[in-house]
C-alpha positions in Angstrom: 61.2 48.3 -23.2 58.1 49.2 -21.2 58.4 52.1 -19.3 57.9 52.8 -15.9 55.1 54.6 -15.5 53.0 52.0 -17.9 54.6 49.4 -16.1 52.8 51.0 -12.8 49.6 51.8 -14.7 49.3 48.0 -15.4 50.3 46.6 -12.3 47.7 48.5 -10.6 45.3 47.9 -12.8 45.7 44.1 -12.5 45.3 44.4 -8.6 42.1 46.6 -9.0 40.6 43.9 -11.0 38.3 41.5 -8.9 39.5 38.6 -11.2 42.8 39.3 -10.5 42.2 39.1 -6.6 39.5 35.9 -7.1 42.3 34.1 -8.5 44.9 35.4 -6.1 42.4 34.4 -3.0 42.0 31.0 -4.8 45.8 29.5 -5.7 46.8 31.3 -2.3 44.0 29.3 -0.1 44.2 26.2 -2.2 48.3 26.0 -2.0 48.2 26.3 1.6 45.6 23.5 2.0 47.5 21.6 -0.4 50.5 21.9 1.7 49.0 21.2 5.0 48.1 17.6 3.1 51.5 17.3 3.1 52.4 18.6 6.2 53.2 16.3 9.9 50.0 17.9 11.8 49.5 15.4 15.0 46.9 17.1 16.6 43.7 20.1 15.5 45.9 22.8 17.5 49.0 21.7 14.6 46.6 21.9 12.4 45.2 25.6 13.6 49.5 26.5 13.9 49.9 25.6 10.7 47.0 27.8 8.8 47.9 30.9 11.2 51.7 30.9 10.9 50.9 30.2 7.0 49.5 34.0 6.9 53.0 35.9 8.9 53.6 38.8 7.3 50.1 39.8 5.1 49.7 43.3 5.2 47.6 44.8 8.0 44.1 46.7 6.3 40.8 47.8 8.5 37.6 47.9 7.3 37.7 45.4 4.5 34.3 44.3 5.0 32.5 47.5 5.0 33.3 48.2 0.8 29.9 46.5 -0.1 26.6 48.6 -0.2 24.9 45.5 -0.2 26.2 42.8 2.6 28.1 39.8 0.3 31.1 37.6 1.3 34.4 39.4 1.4 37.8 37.4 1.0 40.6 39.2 1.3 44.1 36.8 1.9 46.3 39.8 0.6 45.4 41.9 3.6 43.6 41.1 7.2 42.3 43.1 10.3 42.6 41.1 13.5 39.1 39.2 12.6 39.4 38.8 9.1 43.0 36.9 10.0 41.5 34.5 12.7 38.3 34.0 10.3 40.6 32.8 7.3 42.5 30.7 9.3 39.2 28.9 10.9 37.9 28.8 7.4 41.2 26.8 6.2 41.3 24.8 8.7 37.8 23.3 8.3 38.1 23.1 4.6 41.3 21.2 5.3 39.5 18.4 6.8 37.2 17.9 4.2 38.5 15.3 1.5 40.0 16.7 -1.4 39.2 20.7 0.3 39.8 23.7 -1.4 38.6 27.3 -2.0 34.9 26.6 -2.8 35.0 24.8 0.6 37.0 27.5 2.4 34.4 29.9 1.0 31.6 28.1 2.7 33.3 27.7 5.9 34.3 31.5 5.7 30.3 32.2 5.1 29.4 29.8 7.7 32.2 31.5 10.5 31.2 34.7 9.5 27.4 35.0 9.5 24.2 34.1 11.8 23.6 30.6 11.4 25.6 31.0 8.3 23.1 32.5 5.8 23.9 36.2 4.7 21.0 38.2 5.1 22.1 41.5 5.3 24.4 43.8 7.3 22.9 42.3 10.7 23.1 38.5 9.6 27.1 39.2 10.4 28.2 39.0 13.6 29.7 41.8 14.3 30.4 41.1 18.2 32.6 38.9 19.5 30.3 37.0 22.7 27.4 36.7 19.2 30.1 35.1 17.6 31.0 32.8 19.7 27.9 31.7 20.9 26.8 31.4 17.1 29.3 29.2 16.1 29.5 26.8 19.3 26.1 26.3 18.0 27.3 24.9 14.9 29.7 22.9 16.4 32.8 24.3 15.3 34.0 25.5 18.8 33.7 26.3 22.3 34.6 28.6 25.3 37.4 27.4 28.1 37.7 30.8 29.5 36.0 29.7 32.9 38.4 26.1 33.1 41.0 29.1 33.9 41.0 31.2 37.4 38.4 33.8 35.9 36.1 36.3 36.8 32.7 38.0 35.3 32.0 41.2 33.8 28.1 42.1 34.3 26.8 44.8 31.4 24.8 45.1 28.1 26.5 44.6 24.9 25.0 47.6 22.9 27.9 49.9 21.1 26.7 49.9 17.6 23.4 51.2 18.2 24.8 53.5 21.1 27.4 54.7 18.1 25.9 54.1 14.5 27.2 57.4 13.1 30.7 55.1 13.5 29.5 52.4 11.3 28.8 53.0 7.8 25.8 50.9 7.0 24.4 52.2 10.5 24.3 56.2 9.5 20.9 57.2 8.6 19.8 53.9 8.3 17.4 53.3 10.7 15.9 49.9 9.9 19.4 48.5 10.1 20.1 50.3 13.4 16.8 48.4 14.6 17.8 45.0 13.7 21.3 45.3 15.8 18.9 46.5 18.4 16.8 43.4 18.0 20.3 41.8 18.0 21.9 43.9 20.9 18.5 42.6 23.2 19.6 39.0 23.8 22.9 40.7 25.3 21.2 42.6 27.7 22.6 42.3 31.2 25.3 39.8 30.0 27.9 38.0 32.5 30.8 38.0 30.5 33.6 35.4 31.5 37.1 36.4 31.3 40.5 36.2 32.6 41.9 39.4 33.8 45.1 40.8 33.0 46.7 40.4 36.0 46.2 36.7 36.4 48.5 36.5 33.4 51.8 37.7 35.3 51.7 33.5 35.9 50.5 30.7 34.6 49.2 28.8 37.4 45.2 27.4 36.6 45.4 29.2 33.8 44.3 26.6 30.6 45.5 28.4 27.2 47.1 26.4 24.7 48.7 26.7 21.0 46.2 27.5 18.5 43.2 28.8 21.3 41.7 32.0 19.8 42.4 35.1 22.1 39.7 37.7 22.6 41.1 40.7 24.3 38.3 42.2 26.3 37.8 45.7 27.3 36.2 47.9 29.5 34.5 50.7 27.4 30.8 50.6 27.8 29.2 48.6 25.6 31.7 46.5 24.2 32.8 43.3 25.1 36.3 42.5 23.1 38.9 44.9 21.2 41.1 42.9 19.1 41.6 38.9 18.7 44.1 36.5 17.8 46.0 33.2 18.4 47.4 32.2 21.5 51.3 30.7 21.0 53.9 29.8 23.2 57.2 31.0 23.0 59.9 30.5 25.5 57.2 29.2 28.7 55.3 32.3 28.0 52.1 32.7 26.0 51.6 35.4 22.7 49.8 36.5 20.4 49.7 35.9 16.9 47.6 38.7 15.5 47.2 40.8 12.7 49.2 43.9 14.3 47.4 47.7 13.6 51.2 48.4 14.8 53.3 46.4 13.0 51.3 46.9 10.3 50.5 42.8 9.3 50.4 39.5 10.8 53.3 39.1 13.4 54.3 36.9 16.5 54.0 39.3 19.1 57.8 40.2 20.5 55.9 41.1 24.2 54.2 38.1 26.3 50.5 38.4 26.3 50.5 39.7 30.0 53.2 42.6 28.7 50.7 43.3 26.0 48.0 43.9 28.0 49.3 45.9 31.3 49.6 48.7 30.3 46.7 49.0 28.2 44.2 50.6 30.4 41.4 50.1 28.2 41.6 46.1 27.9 40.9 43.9 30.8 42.0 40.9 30.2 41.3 37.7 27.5 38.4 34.9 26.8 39.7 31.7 25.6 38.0 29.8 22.3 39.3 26.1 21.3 38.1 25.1 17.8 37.3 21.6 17.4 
């Protein structure tokens, strides 16, 4: 009988082998699209429900797209941070709707999510903020902003922490060309009026337009920045929140506290933006 400590040897062995975790990432993305075939989806937001409750329960991990020295697509669906979750999930979903879909399709919607105009050209071809993102990929069609349909207000700054901060991102530190393309990148957010609904407006839900399946971009108020953490808005007993890969909880969880409970009593985040995919 094998003994233990082989028995460990091997088993990590296997999971530090990128074959092992290419064919993991591959029957794990292809038998949830399978089963969503199979699945009684009536509307995209089912559709969007079904991808991100499909993921409940993956293991929380941060920084799993800064391993690379050189910038190439990372697919991780054995552990998600909170962009890395909603990214996979968009990337199911719109290989879902393609006829017979699966993870060479999921892989192209995950490059086309992730990057500018969805070629990857290097550390600044990703977009790294949130308002870059969004505007990026309402470009390509595959969703849009709703935050000011809701009772909203504005938040007037310049969206420039990276540069401000590159000693805190890796590819950043002593590289100074790449600090001068997220410069280049940071310039078109110059003096940005950024819509969003403010914490407080959450205690109720009157004019407020969030429904099952909307991405949730929790904005802040430190200098520079525009959003802190994202996930999936869902409603649970007339109250909306989030389905996010937790930092706390430590992986992907329905949120036991309502979205406006979530965010009182953090002082650093303002409120949300509201993104409905197509």
């Amino acid at each position: 009988m094998i003994n233990k400590q082989l028995f460990i040897f091997i088993v990590i062995s296997l999971l530090a082998n990128p074959a092992f975790s290419i064919s993991h990432d591959s029957l794990f993305v292809d038998s949830i699209i399978e089963n969503s075939a199979k699945a009684d989806l009536k509307s995209d937001a089912d559709r969007i429900m079904f991808f991100a409750r499909s993921m409940i329960g993956i293991p929380y991990c941060g920084g799993t797209l800064d391993v690379n020295e050189n910038e190439s697509l990372v697919v991780r669906t054995d552990s998600v941070d909170c962009t890395t979750y909603v990214e996979t999930v968009l990337a199911m979903y719109l290989a879902s709707k393609i006829e017979h879909g699966g993870y060479d399709d999921f892989k192209k919607a995950l490059t086309k999510i992730r990057y500018r105009d969805g070629v990857i050209k290097g550390y600044s071809s990703r977009l790294h903020y949130f308002s870059d993102w969004v505007a990026d990929n309402e470009k390509k069609g595959i969703l849009y902003e709703v935050t000011s349909r809701s009772n909203h207000s504005q938040r007037h700054f310049s969206i420039n922490y990276m540069t401000k901060h590159p000693l805190l991102y890796r590819h950043l530190k002593g590289d100074s060309l790449s600090v001068s393309e997220m410069l280049r990148i940071e310039e078109k957010w110059r003096n940005y009026d950024m819509p969003y609904i403010p914490k407080d407006y959450l205690k109720t839900y009157n004019n407020i337009d969030i429904c099952n399946g909307d991405i949730l971009a929790l904005t802040t108020n430190i200098d520079g920045l525009d959003v802190l953490h994202l996930g999936f808005a869902i409603w649970v007993d007339g109250n909306i929140h989030l389905l996010h890969a937790s930092s706390l909880y430590g992986r992907v969880v329905i949120d036991r506290m309502s979205l406006y409970e979530y965010l009182k009593d953090r002082k650093k985040h303002t409120g949300v933006r509201v993104i409905r995919v197509k």
